[in-house]
C-alpha positions in Angstrom: 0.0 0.0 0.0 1.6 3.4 -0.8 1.5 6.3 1.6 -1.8 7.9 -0.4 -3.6 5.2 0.1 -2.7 4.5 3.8 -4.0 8.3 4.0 -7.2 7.7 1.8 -7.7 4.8 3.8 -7.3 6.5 7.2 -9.6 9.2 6.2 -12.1 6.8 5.4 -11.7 5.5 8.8 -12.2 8.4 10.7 -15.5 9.5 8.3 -16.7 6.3 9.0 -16.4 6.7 13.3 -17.7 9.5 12.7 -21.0 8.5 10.9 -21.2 5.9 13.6 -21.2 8.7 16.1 -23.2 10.7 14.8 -25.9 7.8 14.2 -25.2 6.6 17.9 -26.1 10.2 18.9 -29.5 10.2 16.7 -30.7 7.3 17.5 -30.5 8.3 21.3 -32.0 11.7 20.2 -34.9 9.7 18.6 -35.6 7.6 22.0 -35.5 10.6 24.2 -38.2 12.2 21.2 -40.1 8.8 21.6 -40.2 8.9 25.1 -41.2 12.2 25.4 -43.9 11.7 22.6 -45.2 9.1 25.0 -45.2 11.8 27.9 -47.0 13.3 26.1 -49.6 11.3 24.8 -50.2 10.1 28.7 -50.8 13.4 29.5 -53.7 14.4 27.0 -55.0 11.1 28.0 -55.3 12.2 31.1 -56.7 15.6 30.4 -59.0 14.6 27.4 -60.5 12.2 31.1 -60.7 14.9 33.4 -62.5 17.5 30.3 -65.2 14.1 29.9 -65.0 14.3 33.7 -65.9 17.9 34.2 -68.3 18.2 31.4 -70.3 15.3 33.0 -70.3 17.3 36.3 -71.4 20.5 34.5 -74.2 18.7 32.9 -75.0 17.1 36.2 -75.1 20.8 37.7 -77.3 21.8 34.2 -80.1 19.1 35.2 -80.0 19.9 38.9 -80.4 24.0 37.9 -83.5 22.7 36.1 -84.6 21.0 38.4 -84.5 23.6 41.3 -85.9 26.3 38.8 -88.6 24.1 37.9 -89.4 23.7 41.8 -89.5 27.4 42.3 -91.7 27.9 38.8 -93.9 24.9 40.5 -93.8 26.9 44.2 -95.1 30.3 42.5 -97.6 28.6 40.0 -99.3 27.0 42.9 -99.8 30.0 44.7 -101.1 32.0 41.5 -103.9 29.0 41.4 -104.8 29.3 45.2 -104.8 33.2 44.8 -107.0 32.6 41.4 -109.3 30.3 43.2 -109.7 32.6 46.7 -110.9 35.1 44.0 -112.9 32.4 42.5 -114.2 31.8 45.6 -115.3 35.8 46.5 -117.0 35.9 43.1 -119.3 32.8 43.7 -119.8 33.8 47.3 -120.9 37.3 46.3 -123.3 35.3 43.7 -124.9 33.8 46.5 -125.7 36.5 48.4 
């Protein structure tokens, strides 16, 4: 082997070390972007739950709003039908008389 080639050959060497390297250092990059991917992923699992959670707990809170107002509405309709028939009850009485 001449001298050139022994260079050639030794440059070669180092290139390829360094493509190694450099492939060695990506392919750890690409597992620590995996794993935070996964992180990730966990964590809008988790938040995508507590959004069904809460929205079942607002609509829970919707139908228990109804619910209460509907009892009030039912409260003040009942006393518009016992004032309606106390009037009802003047008028036939004054009938009578």
């Amino acid at each position: 082997m001449t001298k050139e080639e022994e260079k050639a050959l030794h440059k070669f060497e180092t290139r390829v070390r360094q493509l190694i390297l450099k492939y060695k250092s990506l392919e750890q990059e690409a597992q620590e972007l995996y794993a935070m991917v996964d992180e990730r992923d966990k964590t809008i699992k988790e938040l995508e739950s507590k959004v069904t959670s809460w929205e079942k707990k607002y609509n829970d809170l919707k139908v228990a709003r109804m619910i209460d107002i509907t009892s009030d509405e039912s409260e003040g309709a009942q006393k518009r039908i016992a004032k309606l028939i106390r009037e009802i009850d003047k008028c036939i009485s004054l009938i009578n008389i």
